[in-house]
Backbone of each chain as ProteinMPNN parsed JSONL, in Angstrom:
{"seq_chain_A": "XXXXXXXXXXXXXXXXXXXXXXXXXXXXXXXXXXXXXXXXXXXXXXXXXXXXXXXXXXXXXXXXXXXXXXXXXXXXXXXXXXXXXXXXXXXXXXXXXXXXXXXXXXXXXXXXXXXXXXXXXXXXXXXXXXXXXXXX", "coords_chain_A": {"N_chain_A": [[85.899, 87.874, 92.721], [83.541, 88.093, 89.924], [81.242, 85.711, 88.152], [80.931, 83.512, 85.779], [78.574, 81.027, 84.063], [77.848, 79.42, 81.477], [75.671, 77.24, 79.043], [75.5, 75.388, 77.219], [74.334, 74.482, 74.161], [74.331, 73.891, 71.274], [75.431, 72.848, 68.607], [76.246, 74.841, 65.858], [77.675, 77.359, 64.439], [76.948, 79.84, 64.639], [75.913, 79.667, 67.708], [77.76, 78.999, 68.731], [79.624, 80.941, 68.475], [79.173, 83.407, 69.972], [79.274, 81.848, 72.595], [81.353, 81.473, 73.215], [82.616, 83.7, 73.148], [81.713, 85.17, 74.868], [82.591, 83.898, 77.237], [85.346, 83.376, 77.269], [86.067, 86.308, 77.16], [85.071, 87.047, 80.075], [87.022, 85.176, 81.397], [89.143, 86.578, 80.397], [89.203, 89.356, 81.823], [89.968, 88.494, 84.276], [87.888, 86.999, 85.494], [85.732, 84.243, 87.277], [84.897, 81.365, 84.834], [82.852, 79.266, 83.254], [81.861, 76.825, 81.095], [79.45, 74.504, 79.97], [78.922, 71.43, 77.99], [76.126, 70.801, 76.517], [73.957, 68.216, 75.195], [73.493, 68.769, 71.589], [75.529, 70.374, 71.764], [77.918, 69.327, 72.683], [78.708, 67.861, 70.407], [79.994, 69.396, 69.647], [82.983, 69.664, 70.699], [83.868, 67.341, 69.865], [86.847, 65.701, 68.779], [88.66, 67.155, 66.214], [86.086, 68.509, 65.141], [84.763, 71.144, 62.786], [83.147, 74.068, 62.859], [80.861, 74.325, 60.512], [78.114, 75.392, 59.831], [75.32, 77.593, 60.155], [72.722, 78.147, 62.665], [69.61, 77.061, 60.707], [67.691, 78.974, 60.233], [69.014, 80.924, 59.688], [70.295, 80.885, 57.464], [70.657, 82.371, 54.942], [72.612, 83.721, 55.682], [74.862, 82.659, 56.175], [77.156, 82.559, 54.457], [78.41, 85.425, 54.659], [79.088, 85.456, 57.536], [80.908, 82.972, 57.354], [82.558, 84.279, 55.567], [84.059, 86.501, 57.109], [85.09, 84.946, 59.226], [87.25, 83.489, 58.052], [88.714, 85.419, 56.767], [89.772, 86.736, 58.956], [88.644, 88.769, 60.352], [87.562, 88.082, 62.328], [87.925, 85.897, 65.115], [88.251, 82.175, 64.974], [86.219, 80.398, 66.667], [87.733, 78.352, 68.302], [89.696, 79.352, 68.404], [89.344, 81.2, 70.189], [88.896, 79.991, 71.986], [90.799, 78.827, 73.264], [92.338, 81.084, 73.947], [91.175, 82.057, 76.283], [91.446, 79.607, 77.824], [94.311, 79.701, 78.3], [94.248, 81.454, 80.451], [93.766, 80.159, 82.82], [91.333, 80.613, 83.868], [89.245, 79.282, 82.665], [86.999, 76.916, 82.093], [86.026, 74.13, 81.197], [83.34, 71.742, 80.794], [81.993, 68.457, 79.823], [79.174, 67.084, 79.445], [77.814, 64.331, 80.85], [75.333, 62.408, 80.339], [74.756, 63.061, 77.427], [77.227, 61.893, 76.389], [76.58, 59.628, 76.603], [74.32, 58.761, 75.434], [75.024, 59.751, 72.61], [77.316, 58.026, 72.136], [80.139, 58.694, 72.83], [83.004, 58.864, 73.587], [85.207, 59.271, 76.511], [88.288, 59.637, 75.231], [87.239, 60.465, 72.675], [86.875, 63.734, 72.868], [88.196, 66.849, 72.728], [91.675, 68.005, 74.191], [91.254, 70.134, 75.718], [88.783, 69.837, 77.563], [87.968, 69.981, 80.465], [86.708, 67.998, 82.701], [84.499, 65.032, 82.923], [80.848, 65.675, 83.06], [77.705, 65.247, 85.269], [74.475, 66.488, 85.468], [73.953, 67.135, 88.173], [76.085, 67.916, 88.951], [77.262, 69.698, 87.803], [75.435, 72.175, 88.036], [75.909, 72.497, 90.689], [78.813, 73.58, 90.834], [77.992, 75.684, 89.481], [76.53, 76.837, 90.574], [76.771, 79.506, 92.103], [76.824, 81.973, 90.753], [77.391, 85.007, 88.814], [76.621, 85.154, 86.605], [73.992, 83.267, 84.455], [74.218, 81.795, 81.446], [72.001, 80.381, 78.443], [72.761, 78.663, 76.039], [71.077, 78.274, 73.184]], "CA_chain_A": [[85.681, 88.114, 91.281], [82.446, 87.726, 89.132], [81.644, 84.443, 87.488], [79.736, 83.361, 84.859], [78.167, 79.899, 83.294], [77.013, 79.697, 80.181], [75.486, 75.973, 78.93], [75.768, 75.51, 75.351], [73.208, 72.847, 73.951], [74.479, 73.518, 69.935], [77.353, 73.177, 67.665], [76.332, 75.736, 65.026], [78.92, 78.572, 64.316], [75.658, 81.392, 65.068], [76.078, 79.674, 68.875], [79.689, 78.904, 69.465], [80.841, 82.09, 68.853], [78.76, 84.194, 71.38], [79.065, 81.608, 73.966], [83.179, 81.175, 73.496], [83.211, 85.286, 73.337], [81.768, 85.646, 76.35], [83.202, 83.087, 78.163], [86.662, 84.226, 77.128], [85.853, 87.379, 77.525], [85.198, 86.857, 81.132], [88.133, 84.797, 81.902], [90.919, 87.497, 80.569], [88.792, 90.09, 82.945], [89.609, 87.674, 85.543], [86.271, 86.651, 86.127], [85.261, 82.697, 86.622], [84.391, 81.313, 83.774], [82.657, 77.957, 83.155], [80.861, 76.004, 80.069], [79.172, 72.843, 80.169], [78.63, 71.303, 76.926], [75.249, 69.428, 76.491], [73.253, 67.73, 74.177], [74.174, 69.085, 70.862], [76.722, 71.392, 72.037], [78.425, 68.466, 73.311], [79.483, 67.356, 69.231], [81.625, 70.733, 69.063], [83.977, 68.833, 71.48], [84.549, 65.934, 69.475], [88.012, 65.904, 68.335], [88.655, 67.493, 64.517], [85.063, 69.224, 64.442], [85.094, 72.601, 62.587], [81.353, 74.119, 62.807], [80.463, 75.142, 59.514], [77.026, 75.928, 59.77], [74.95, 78.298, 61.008], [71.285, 77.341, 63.104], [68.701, 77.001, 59.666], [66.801, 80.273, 60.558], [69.664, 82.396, 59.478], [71.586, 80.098, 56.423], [71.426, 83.382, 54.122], [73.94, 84.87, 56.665], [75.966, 81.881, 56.788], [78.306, 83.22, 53.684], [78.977, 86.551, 55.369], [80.394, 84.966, 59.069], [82.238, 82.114, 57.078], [84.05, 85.105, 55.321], [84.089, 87.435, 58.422], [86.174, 84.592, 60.066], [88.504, 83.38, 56.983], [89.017, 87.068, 56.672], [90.316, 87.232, 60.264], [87.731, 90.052, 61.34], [86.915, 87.368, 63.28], [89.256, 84.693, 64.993], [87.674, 81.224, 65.089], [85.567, 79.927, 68.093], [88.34, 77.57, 69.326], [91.041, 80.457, 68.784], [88.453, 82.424, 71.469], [87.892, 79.216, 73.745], [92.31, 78.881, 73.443], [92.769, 82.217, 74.671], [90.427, 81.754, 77.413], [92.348, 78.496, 78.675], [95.233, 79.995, 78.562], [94.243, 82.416, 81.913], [93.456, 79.571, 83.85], [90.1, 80.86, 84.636], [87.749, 79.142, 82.056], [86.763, 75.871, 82.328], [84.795, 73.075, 80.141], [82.843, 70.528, 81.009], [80.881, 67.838, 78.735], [77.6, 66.365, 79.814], [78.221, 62.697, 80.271], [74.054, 61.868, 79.582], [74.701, 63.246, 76.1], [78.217, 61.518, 75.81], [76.225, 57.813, 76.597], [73.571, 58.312, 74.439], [75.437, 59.882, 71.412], [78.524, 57.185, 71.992], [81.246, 59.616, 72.558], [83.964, 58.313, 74.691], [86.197, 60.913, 76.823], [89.128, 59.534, 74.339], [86.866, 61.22, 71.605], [86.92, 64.812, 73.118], [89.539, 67.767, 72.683], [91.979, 67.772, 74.924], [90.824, 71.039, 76.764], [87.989, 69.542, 78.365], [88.426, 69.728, 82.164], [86.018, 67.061, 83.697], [82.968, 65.293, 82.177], [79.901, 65.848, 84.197], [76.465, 65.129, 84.867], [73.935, 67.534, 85.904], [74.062, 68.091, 89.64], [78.023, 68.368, 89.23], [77.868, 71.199, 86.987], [74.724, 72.897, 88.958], [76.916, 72.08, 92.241], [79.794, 74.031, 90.289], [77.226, 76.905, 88.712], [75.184, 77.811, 91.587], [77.089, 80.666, 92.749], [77.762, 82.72, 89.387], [76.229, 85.838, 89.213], [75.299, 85.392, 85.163], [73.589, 82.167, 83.779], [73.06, 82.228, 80.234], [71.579, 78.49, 78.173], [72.684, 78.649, 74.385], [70.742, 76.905, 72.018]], "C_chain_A": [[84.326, 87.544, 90.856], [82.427, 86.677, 88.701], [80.34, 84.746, 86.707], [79.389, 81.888, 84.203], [77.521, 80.084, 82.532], [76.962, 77.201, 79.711], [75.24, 76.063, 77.693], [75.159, 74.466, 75.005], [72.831, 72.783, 72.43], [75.244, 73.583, 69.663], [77.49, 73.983, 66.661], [77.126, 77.008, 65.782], [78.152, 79.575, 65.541], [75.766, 81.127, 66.904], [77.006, 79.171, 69.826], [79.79, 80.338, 69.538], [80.787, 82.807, 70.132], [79.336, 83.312, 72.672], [80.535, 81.462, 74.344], [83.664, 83.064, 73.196], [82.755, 85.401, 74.508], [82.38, 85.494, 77.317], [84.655, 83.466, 78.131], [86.863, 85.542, 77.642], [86.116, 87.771, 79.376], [86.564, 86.423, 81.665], [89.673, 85.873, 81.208], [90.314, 88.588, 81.141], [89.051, 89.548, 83.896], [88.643, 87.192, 86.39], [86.787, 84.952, 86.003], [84.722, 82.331, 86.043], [84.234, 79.701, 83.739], [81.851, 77.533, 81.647], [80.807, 75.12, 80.019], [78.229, 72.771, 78.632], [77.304, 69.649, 76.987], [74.587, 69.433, 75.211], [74.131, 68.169, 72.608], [75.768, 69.524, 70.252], [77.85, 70.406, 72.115], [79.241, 68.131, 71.481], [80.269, 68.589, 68.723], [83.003, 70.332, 70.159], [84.597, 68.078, 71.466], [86.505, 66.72, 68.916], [87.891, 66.104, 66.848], [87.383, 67.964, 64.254], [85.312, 70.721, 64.286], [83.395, 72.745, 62.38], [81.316, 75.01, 61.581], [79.239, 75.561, 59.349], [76.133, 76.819, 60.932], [73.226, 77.852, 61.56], [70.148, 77.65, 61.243], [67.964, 78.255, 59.195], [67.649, 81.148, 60.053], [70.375, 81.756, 58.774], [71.829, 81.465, 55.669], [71.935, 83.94, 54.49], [75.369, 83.924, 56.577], [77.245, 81.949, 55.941], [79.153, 84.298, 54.844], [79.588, 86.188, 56.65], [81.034, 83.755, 58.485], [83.217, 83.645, 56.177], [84.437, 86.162, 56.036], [85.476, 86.611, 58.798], [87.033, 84.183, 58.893], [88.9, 84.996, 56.419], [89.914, 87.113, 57.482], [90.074, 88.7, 60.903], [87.624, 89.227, 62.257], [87.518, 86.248, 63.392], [87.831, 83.366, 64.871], [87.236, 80.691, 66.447], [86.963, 79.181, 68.793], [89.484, 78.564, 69.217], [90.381, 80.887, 70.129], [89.093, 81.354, 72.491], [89.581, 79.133, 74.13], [92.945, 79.855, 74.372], [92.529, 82.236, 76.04], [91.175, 80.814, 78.508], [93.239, 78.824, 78.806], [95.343, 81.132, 79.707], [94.098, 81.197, 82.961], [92.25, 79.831, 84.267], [88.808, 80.383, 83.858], [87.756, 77.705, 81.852], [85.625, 75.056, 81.742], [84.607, 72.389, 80.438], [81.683, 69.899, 80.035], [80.073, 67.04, 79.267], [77.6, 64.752, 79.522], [76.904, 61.874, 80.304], [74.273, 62.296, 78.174], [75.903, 62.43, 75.46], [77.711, 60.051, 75.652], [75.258, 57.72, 75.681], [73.893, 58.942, 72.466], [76.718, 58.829, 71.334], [79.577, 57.548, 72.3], [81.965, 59.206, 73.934], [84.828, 59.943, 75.402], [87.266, 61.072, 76.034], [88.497, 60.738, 72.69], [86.912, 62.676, 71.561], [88.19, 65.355, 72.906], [90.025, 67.708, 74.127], [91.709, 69.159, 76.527], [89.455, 70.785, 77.725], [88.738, 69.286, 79.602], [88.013, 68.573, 82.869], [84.532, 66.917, 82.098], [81.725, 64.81, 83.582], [78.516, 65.903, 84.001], [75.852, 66.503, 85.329], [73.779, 68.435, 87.068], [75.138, 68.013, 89.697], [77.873, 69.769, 88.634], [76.869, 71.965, 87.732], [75.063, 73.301, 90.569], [77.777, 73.763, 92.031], [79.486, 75.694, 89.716], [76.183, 77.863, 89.4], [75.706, 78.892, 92.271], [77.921, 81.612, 91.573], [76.496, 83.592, 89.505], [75.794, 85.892, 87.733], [75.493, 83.959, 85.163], [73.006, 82.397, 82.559], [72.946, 80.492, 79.808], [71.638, 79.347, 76.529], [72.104, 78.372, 73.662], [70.264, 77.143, 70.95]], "O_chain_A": [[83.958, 86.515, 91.423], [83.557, 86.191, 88.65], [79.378, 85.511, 86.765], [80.424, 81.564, 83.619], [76.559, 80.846, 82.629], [77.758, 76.298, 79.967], [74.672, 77.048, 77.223], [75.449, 73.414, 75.575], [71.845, 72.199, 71.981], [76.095, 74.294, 70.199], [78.645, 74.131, 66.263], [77.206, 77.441, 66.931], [78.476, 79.917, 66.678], [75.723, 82.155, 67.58], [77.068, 78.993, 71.043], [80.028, 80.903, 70.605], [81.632, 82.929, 71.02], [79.797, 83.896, 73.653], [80.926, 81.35, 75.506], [84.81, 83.499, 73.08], [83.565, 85.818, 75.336], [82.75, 86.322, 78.15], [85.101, 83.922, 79.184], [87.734, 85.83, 78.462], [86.995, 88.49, 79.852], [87.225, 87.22, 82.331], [90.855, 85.809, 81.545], [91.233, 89.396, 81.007], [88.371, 89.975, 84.829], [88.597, 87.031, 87.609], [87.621, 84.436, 85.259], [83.559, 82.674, 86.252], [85.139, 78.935, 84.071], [81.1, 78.44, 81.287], [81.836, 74.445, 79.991], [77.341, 73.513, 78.213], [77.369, 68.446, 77.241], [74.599, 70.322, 74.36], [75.328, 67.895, 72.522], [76.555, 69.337, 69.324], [78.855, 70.765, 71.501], [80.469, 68.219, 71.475], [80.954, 68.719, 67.708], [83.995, 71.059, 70.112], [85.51, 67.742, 72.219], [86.992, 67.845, 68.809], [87.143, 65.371, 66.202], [87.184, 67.972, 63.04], [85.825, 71.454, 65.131], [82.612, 71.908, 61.932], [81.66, 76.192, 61.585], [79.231, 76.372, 58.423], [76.222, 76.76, 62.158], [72.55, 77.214, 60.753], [70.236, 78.807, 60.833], [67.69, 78.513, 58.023], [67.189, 82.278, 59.886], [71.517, 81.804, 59.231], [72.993, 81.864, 55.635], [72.072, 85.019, 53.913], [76.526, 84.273, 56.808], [78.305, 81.537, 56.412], [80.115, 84.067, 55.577], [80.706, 86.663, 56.852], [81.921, 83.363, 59.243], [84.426, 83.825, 56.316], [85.295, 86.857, 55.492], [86.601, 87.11, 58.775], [87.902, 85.056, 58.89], [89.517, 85.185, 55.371], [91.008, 87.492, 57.064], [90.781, 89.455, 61.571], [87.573, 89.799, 63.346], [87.777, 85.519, 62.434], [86.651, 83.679, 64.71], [88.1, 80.599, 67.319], [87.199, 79.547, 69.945], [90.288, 78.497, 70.147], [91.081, 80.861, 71.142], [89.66, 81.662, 73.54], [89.81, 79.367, 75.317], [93.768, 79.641, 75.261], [93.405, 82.391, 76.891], [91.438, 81.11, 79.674], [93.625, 78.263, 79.831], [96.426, 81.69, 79.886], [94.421, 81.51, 84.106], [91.964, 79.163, 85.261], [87.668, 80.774, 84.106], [88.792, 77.308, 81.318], [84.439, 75.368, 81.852], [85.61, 71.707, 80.651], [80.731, 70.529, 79.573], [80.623, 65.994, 79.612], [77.457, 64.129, 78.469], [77.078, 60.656, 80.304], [73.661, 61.45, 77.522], [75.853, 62.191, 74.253], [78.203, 59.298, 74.812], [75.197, 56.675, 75.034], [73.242, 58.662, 71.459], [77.2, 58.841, 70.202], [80.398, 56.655, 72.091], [81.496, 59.255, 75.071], [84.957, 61.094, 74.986], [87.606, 62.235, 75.816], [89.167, 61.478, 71.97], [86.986, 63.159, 70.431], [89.2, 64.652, 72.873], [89.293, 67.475, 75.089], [91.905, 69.075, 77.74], [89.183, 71.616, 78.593], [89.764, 68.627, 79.777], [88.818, 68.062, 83.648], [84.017, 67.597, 81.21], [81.751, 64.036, 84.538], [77.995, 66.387, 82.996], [76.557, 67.489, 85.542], [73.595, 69.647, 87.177], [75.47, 68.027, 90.882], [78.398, 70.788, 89.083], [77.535, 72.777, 88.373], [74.58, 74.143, 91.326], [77.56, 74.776, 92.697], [80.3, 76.603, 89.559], [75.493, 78.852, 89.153], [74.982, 79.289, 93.185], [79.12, 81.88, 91.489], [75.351, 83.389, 89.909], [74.779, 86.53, 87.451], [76.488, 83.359, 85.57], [71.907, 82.902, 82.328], [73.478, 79.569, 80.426], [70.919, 80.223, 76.048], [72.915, 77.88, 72.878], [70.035, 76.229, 70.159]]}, "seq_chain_B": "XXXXXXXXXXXXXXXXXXXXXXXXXXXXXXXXXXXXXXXXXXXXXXXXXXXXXXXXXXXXXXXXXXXXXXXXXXXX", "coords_chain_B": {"N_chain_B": [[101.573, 110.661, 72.197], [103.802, 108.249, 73.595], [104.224, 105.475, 72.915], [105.527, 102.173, 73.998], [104.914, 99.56, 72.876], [103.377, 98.677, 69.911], [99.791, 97.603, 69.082], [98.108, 96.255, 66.21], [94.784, 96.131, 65.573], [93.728, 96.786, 64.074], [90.469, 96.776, 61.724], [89.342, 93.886, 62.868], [86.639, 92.559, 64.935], [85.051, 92.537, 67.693], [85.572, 89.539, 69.377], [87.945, 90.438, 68.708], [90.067, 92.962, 68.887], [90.357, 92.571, 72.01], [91.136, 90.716, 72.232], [93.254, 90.351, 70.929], [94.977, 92.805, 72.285], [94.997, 91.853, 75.329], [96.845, 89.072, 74.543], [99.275, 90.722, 74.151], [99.51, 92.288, 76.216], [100.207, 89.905, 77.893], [103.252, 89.54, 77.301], [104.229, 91.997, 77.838], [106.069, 94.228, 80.09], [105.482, 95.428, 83.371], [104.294, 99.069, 83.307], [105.006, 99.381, 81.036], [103.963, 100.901, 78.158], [100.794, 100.34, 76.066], [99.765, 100.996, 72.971], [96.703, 100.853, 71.298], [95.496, 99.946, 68.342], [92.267, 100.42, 66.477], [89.556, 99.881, 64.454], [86.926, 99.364, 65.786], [83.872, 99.662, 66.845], [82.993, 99.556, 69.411], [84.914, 99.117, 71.017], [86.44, 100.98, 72.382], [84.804, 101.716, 74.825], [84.844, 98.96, 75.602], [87.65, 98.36, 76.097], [88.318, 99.678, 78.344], [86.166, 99.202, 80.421], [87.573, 96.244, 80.767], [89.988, 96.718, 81.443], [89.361, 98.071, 83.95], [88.856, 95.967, 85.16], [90.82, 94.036, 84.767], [93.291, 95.241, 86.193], [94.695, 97.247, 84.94], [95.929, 100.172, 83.336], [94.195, 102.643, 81.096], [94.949, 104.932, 79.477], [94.467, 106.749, 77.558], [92.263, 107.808, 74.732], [92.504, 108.354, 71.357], [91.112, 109.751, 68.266], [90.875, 108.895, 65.317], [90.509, 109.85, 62.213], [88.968, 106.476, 61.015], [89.961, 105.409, 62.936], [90.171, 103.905, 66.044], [93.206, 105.087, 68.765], [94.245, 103.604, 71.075], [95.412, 103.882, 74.242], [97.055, 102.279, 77.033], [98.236, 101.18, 79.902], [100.101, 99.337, 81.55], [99.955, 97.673, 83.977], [101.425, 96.312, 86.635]], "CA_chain_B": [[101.783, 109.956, 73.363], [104.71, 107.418, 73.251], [103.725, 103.795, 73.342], [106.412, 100.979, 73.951], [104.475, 98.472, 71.827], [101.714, 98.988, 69.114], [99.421, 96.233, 68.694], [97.277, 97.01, 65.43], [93.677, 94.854, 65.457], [92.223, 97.416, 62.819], [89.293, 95.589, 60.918], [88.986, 92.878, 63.924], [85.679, 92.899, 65.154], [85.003, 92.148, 69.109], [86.684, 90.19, 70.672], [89.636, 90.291, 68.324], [90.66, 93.59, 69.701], [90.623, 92.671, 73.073], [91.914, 89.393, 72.508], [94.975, 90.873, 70.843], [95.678, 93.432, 73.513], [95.58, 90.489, 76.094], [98.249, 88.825, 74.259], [100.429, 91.862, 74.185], [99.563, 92.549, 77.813], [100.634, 88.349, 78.899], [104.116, 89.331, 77.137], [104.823, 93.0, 78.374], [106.256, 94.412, 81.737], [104.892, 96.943, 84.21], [104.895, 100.35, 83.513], [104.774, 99.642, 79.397], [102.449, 101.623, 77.511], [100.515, 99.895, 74.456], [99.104, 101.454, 71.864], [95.984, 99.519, 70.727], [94.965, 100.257, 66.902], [90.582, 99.329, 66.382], [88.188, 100.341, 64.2], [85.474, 98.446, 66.384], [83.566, 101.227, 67.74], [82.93, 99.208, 70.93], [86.621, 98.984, 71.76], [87.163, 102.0, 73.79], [84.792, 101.42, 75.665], [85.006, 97.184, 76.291], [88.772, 97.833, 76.596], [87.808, 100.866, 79.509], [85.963, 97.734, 80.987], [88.54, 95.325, 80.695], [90.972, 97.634, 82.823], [89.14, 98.361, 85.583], [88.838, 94.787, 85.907], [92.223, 93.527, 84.896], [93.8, 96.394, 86.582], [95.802, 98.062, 83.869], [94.809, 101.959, 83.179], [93.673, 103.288, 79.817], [95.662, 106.603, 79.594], [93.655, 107.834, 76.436], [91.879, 107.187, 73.682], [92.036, 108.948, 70.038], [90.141, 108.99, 67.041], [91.669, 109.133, 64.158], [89.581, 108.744, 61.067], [88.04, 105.697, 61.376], [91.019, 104.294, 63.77], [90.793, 104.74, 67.416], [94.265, 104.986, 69.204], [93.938, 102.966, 72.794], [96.565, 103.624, 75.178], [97.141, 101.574, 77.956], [99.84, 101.411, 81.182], [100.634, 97.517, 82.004], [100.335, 97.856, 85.22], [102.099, 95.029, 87.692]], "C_chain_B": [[102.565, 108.931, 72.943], [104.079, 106.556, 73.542], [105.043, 103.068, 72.83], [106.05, 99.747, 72.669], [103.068, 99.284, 70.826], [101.082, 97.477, 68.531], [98.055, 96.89, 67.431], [96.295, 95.384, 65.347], [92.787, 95.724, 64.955], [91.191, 96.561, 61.928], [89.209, 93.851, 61.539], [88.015, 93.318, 64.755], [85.93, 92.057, 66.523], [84.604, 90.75, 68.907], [88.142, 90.057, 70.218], [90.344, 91.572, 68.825], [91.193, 93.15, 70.969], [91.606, 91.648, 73.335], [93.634, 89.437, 72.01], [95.642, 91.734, 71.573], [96.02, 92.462, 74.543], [96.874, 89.508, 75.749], [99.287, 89.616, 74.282], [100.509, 92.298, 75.297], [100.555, 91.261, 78.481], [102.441, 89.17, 78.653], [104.571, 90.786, 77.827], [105.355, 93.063, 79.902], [105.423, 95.65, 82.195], [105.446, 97.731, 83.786], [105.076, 100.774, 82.177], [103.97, 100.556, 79.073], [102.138, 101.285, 76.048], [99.685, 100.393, 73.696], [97.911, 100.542, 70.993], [94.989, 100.284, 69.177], [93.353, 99.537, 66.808], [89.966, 100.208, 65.482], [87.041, 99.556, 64.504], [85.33, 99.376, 66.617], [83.381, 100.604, 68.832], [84.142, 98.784, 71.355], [86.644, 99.939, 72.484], [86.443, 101.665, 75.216], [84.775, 99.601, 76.675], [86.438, 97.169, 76.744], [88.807, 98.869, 77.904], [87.357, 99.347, 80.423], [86.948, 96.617, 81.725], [89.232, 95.66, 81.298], [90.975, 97.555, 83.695], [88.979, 96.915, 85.989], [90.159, 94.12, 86.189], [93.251, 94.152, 85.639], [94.969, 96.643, 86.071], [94.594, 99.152, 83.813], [95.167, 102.245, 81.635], [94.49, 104.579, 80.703], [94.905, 107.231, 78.618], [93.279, 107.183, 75.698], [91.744, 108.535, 72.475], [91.172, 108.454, 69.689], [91.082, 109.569, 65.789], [91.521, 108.35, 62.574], [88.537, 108.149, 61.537], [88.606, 104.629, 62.806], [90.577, 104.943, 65.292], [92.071, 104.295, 67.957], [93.616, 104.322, 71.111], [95.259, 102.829, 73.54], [96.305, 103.174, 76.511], [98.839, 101.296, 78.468], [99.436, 100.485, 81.469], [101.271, 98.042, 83.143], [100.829, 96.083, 85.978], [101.196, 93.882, 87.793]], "O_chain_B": [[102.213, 108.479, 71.853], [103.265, 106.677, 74.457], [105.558, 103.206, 71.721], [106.804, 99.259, 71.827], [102.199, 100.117, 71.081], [101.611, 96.594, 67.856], [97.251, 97.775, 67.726], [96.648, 94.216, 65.186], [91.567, 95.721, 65.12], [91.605, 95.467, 61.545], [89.056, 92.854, 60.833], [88.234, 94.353, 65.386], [86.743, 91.136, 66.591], [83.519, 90.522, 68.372], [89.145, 89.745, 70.86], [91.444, 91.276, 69.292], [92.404, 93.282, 71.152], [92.507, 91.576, 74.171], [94.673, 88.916, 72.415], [96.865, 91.606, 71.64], [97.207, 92.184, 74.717], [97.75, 89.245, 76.574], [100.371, 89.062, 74.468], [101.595, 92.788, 75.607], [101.426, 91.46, 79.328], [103.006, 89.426, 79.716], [105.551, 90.578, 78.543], [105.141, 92.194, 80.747], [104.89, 96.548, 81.544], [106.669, 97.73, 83.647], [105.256, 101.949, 81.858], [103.202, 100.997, 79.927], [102.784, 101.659, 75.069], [98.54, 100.018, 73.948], [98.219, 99.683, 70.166], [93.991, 101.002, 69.229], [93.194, 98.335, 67.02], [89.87, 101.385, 65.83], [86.27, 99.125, 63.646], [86.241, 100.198, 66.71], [83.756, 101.408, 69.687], [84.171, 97.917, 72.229], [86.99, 99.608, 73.618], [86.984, 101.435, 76.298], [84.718, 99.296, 77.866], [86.773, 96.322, 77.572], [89.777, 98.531, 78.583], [88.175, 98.598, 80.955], [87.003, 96.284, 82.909], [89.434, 94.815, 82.17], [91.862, 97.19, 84.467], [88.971, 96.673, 87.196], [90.593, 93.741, 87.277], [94.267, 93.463, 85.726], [96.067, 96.366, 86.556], [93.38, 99.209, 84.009], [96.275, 102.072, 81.126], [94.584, 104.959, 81.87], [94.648, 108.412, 78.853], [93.644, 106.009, 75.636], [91.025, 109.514, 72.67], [90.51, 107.48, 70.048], [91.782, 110.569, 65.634], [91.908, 107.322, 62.016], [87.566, 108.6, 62.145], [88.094, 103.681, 63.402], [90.629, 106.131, 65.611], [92.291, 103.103, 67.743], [92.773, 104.715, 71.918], [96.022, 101.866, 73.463], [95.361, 103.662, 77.131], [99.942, 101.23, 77.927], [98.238, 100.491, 81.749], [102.365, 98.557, 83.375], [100.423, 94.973, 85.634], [101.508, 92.91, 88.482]]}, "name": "protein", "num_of_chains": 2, "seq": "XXXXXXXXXXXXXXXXXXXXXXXXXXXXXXXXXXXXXXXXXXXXXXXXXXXXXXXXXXXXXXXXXXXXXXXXXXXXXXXXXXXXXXXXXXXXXXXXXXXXXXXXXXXXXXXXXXXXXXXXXXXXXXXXXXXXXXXXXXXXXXXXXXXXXXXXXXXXXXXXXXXXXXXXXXXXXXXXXXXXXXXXXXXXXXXXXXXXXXXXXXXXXXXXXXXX"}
């Protein structure tokens, strides 16, 4: 089967969604599916964050996808990343240089995180996927 | 065309279609046939996609209006 990594390095809405549609996406195709959450990305992991904003460059949009998804045109990023975990085939990992220098304990993370990992773990883990995309 | 289940994800934009057929796929048996309600226009063909990978078969697709009809055989 196909795989795919995607590295996510924000917590705005504008780059959760894509990277938890794809990644989902993949894993109910039965593809392997991975995301490693760094730097930024890494504070959509905390426990109880909802991403209300969208990256700065595009705020006069950021009405229209908050009422897209309270609509339910559009489920919510962690409905996506839910679905996803629930095949068994998609897998999260959080960047433990971003967890030491933002403070963030593994106690602080959701409980769907799989492993937290530095850089040559997840490159170890990512080097044989035939897409690489980098969020940010 | 008869369908066993109808899953309606009209005015759900990708990947709420797909993501609601997948749930209606986890719970069905082989040999079902589900009826998938979208006005996404990239549903016929992402859930065409999604088939040949998951290996379930698209039996047809309407249009109807603005609705397309997506049938699908839950295969084993």
């Amino acid at each position: 089967m196909p795989k795919i990594s995607i590295i996510v390095a924000s917590e705005k809405l504008d780059k959760l969604f894509p990277a938890a549609t794809l990644a989902t996406t993949a894993a109910v195709m039965g593809w392997e599916s991975e995301m490693f959450f760094t730097f930024w990305g890494l504070l959509a992991l905390k426990k109880g964050y909802e991403p209300k904003e969208v990256s700065s460059d595009y705020k006069s949009y950021e009405d229209d996808l908050r009422r897209a998804i309270s609509s339910g045109a559009m489920p919510s990023w962690l409905e996506i990343l839910e679905q996803g975990k629930k095949t068994g085939k998609l897998k999260i990992y959080a960047c433990s240089t971003t967890m030491n220098f933002l403070g963030v304990k593994t106690e602080d993370l959701v409980a769907y995180v799989d492993e937290v990992v530095g850089a040559a773990s997840f490159l170890s883990k990512a080097k044989d996927s035939d897409i690489n995309l980098f969020i940010s | 065309m008869e369908a066993n289940i109808v899953v309606d994800a009209r005015n759900k934009s990708c990947p709420g279609p797909l993501l609601a057929l997948t749930k209606a796929v986890m719970k069905a048996s082989p040999g079902q046939i589900i009826m998938l309600l979208s006005t996404d226009p990239g549903a016929p063909q992402d859930i065409r996609e999604w088939a040949s990978h998951a290996g379930h078969k698209v039996l047809n697709v309407e249009k109807m209006g603005e609705t397309y009809r997506i049938y699908l055989e839950v295969l084993g």
